[in-house]
C-alpha positions in Angstrom: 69.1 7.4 -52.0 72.3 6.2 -50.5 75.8 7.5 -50.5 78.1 6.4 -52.8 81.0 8.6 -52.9 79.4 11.4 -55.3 77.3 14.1 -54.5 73.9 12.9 -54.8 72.2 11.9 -51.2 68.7 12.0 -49.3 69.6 15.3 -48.4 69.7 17.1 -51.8 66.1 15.2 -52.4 65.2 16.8 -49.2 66.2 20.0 -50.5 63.4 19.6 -53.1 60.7 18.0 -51.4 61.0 20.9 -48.4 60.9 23.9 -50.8 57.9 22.2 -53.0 56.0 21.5 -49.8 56.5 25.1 -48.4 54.8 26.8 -51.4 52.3 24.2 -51.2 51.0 22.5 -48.4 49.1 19.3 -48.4 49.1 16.3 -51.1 50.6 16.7 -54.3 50.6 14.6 -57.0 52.6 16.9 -60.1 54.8 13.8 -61.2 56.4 15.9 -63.8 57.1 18.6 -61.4 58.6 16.2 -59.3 60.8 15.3 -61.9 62.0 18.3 -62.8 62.8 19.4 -59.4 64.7 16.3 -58.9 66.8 17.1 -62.1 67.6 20.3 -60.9 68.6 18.8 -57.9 71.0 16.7 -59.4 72.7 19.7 -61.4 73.1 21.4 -58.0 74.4 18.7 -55.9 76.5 16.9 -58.7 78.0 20.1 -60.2 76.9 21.9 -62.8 79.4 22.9 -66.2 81.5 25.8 -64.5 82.7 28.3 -66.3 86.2 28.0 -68.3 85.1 24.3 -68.9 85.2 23.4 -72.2 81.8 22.0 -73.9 82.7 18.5 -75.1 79.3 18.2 -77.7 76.3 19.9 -77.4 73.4 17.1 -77.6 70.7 19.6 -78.0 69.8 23.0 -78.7 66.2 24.8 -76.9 65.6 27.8 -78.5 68.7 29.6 -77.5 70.1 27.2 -75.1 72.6 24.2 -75.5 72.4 21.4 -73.7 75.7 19.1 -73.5 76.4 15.3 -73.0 78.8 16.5 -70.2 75.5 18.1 -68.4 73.7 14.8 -69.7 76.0 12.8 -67.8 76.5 14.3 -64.7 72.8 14.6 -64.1 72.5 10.9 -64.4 76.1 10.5 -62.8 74.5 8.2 -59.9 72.3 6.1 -62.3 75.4 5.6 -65.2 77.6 4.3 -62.3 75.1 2.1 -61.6 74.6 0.8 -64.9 78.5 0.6 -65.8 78.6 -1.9 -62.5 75.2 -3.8 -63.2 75.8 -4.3 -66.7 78.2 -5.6 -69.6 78.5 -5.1 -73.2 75.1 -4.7 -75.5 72.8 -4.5 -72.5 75.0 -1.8 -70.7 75.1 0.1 -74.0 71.4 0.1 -74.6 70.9 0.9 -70.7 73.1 3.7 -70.9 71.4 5.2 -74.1 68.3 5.0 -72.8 69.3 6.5 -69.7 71.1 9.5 -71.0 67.7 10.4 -73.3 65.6 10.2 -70.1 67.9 12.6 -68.8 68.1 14.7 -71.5 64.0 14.6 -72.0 64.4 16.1 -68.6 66.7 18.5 -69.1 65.1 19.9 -72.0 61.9 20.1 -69.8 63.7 22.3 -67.5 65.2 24.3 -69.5 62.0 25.0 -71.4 60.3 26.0 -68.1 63.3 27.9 -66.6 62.7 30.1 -70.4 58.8 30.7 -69.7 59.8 31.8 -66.5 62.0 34.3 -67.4 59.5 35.4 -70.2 56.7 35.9 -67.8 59.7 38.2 -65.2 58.9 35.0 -62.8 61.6 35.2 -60.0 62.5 34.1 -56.4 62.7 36.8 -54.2 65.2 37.3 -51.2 62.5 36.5 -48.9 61.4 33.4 -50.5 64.5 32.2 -50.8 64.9 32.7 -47.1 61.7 31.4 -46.1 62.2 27.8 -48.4 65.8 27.9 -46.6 63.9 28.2 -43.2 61.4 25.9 -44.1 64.1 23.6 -45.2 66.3 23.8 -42.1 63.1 23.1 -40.0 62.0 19.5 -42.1 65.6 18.4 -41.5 65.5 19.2 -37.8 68.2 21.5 -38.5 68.5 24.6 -35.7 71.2 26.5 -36.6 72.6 28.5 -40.1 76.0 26.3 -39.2 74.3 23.0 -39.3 72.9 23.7 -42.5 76.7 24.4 -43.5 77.9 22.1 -42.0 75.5 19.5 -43.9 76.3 21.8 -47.0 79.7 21.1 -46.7 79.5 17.4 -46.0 77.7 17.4 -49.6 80.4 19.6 -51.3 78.0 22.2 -51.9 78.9 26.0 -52.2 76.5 28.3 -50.6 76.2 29.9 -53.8 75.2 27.1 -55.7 72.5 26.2 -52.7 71.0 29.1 -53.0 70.8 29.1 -56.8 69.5 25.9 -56.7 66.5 27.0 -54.5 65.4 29.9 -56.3 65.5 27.9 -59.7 62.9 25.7 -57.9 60.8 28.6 -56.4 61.0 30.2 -59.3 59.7 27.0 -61.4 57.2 26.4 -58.8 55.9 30.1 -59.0 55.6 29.2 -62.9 53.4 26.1 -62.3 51.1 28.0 -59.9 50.4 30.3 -62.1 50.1 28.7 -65.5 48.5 25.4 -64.4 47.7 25.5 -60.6 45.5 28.7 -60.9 43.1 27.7 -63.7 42.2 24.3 -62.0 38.8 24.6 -60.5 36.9 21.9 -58.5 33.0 22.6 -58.0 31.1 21.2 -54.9 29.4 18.9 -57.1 32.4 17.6 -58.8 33.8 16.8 -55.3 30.5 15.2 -54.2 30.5 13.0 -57.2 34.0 11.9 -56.5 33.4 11.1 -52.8 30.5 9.2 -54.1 32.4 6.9 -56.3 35.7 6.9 -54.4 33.7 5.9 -50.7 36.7 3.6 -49.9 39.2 6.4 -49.7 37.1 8.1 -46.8 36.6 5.5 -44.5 37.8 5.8 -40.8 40.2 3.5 -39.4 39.3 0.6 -37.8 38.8 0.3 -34.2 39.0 -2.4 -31.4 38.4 -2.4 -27.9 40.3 -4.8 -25.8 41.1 -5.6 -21.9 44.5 -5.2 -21.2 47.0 -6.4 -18.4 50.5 -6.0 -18.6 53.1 -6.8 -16.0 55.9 -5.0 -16.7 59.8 -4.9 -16.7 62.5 -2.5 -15.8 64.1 -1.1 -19.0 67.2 -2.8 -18.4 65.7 -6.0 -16.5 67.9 -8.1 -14.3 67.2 -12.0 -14.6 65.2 -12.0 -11.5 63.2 -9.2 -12.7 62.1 -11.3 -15.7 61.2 -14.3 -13.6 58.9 -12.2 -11.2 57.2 -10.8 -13.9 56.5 -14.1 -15.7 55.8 -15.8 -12.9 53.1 -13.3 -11.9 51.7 -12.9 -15.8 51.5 -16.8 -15.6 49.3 -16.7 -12.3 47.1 -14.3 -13.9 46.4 -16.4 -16.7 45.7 -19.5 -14.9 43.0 -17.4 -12.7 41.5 -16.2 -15.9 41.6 -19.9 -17.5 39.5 -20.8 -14.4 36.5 -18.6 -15.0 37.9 -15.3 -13.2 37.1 -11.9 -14.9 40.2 -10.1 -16.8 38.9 -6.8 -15.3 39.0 -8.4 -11.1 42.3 -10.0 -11.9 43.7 -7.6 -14.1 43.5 -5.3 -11.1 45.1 -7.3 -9.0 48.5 -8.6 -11.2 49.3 -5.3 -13.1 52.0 -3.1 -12.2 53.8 -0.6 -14.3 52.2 2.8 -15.8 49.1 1.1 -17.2 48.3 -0.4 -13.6 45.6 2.2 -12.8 43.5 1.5 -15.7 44.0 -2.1 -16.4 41.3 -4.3 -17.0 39.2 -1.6 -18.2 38.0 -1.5 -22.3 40.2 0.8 -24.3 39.3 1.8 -27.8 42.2 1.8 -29.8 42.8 2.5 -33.5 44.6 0.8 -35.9 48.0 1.8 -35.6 47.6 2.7 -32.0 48.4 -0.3 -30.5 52.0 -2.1 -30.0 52.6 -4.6 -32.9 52.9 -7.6 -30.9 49.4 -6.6 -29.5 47.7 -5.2 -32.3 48.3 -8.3 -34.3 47.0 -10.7 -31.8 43.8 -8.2 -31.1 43.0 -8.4 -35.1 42.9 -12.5 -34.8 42.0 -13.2 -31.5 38.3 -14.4 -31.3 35.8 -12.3 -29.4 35.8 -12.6 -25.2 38.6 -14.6 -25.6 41.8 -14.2 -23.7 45.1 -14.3 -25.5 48.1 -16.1 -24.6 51.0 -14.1 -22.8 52.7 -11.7 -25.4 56.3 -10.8 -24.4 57.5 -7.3 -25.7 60.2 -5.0 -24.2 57.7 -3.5 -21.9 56.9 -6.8 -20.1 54.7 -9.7 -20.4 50.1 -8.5 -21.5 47.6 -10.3 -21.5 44.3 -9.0 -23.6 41.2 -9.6 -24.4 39.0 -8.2 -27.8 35.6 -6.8 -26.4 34.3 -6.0 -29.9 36.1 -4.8 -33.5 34.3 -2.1 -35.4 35.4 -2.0 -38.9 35.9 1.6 -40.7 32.8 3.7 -41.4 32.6 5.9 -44.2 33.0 9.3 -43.4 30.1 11.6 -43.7 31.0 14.0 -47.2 30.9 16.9 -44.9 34.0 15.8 -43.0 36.1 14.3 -46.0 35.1 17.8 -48.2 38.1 18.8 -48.6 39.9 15.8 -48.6 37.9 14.6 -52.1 38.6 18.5 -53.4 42.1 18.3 -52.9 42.2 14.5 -54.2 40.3 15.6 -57.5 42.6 19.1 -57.7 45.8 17.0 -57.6 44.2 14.7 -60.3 43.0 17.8 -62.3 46.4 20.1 -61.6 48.4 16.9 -63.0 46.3 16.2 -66.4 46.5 20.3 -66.9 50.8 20.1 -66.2 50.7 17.8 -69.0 48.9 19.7 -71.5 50.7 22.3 -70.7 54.2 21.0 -70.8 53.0 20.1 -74.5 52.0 22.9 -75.4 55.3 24.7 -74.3 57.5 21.6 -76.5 54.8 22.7 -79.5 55.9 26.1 -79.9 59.5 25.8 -79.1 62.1 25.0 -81.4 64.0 21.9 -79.9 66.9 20.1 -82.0 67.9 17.0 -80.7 72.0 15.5 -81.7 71.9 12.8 -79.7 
C-alpha cells in the first residue's frame, strides 16, 4: 500500500502478516482472519479514539461495546480519501456508504472476537509478544530494537500502541487456533482423494537442458570491450552455422565464469535460467542453435538438447502439501461457521 501522508503503509501490513505467520507457519488461507487482522491494523497505525475525545455518534452497540462513526472512519481513513478524490456527488455518496458498512461489518467482527477472547481468559503473553516482535524485526530485515523505532517513528506509532496492537492479534490468533484450527482434522484418505483429483497442483516444474556459451563483459564495459566480445560471439556462431559442434566451439570462444563448463548440457528449471535465455530455450526448436542473446552479462549462445514437461509428483512426496492444502480449505469453511455462530448469539444493534 503506498504512502500518502497518513498512517497506513506496507509496513503496518507487514506488522500483521509477520505475527500471523509466526504462530503459524506454512500456507494460510483464513480470508476472514486476514481481514480482521488488517482492521486492527488500521486502528493501530491510523489512531485509535484516545481517551478525553469526545464520541461524535455511536453507529453500533456489541453487547457491551460501542462502536463510533469516528472509529468507522478512521479505519477506512485511506480508502474515504480515496473515494472523496475518485468520486463526485451520488456515486461518491453511495461509495462512501458502502465503504463505511464494510468497515463497520469488520469492526463488529473484531470486536465480537476480541469479547470471546476475553471470555475464554485468552491472552498474549510477555514472551509472545516478544517473540512476534522478534519474528517481526527479522521479516523486515530489521537488526536492531532502534531500527524498529526508528521505522516506528517514521509511522507515528507509540511503542505503546505497537505493542498493543500485537498482542490484540496474538491474542485473536490464539482464539482461532483454538476454536476453529484445533477441531479441523484431515485423514490420510481425505488427502489421497484430494491429490487424486487436484494432480495438476503436484506437478514438478518443467525442465530443459540446453548448451550454453556465453562471452562475457566487464560489469562496467568500455566500448572496446563490447566490440571484442561481439566480435568473438559472432565468430562462434558462424563456426556453428557451418556444421561445427556447440560443445568443440563453445570451448574454444567462452570466457567469463561459465567458461569451464560451457558447451556442456545443463538441466535447468523453470525459473532458473536468465529471462532473456529462458524465453528463447522454451521456443527454440530442438538441436537448434539460437541467435546471439545480449544481456548485461555478455553476448550466449544456446542450444535446447531436450524439454521435459512437469511430472506429477508421486503422493508420498506432495503428502503434506495436499494435507495442508485441504486443512486451509477445511480451517476456512469451519472460521465461517464459526464467526456465525458467534453474530447468532450476540446482541448487535446497528444505527448506521
Amino acid at each position: 500500500m503506498k504512502k500518502a501522508g497518513f498512517r497506513v503503509s506496507g509496513f503496518a501490513f507487514r506488522v500483521w502478516r509477520a505475527v500471523r505467520e509466526s504462530l503459524y507457519p506454512g500456507p494460510h488461507t483464513l480470508n476472514p482472519v486476514l481481514m480482521v487482522g488488517l482492521a486492527i491494523l488500521y486502528g493501530i497505525l491510523i489512531g485509535s479514539v484516545s481517551e478525553g475525545v469526545i464520541l461524535d455518534r455511536i453507529v453500533a452497540v456489541v453487547n457491551d461495546d460501542v462502536i463510533t462513526l469516528t472509529e468507522v472512519q478512521e479505519e477506512g481513513l485511506q480508502t474515504i480519501r480515496k473515494i472523496v478524490q475518485e468520486s463526485l456527488g451520488e456515486e461518491r455518496e453511495r461509495r462512501l456508504r458502502t465503504t463505511e458498512r464494510q468497515i463497520l461489518d469488520e469492526l463488529i467482527l473484531r470486536k465480537l472476537q476480541l469479547q470471546e477472547a476475553k471470555k475464554e481468559k485468552i491472552e498474549a503473553t510477555a514472551a509472545d509478544v516478544r517473540s512476534a516482535i522478534e519474528d517481526l524485526k527479522r521479516r523486515n530485515g530489521l537488526t536492531s530494537d532502534e531500527e524498529l523505532q526508528a521505522a516506528m517513528s517514521r509511522e507515528l506509532l507509540s511503542e505503546e500502541q505497537f505493542r498493543k496492537g500485537i498482542a490484540e492479534q496474538v491474542a485473536l490468533t490464539k482464539l482461532v487456533a483454538r476454536q476453529v484450527r484445533s477441531k479441523v482434522v484431515v485423514l490420510d484418505e481425505e488427502a489421497r482423494r484430494y491429490y487424486d483429483e487436484h494432480q495438476e497442483q503436484f506437478k514438478d516444474i518443467p525442465q530443459v537442458k540446453i548448451r550454453h556459451l556465453l562471452v562475457a563483459v566487464p560489469q562496467q564495459p568500455t566500448r572496446d570491450d563490447v566490440l571484442r566480445a561481439k566480435s568473438r560471439i559472432e565468430e562462434a556462431q558462424v563456426l556453428m552455422k557451418l556444421g561445427a559442434k556447440f560443445s568443440t566451439v563453445a570451448k574454444q570462444y567462452a570466457d567469463g565464469p561459465l567458461a569451464s563448463s560451457s558447451g556442456e548440457i545443463w538441466t535447468m528449471k523453470r525459473g532458473e535460467l536468465a529471462p532473456e535465455l529462458e524465453q528463447t530455450a522454451l521456443a527454440l526448436p530442438i538441436g537448434q542453435v539460437s541467435g546471439i542473446i545480449t544481456n548485461p552479462a555478455g553476448f550466449h549462445l544456446i542450444q535446447v538438447e531436450e524439454r521435459v514437461a512437469g511430472q506429477v509428483l508421486p503422493f508420498d512426496q506432495v503428502k503434506e502439501a495436499a494435507r495442508n492444502t485441504l486443512f486451509d480449505q477445511k480451517a476456512e469453511a469451519k472460521f465461517k461457521e464459526w464467526v456465525q455462530t458467534l453474530k447468532a448469539k450476540a446482541s448487535v444493534e446497528m444505527k448506521m
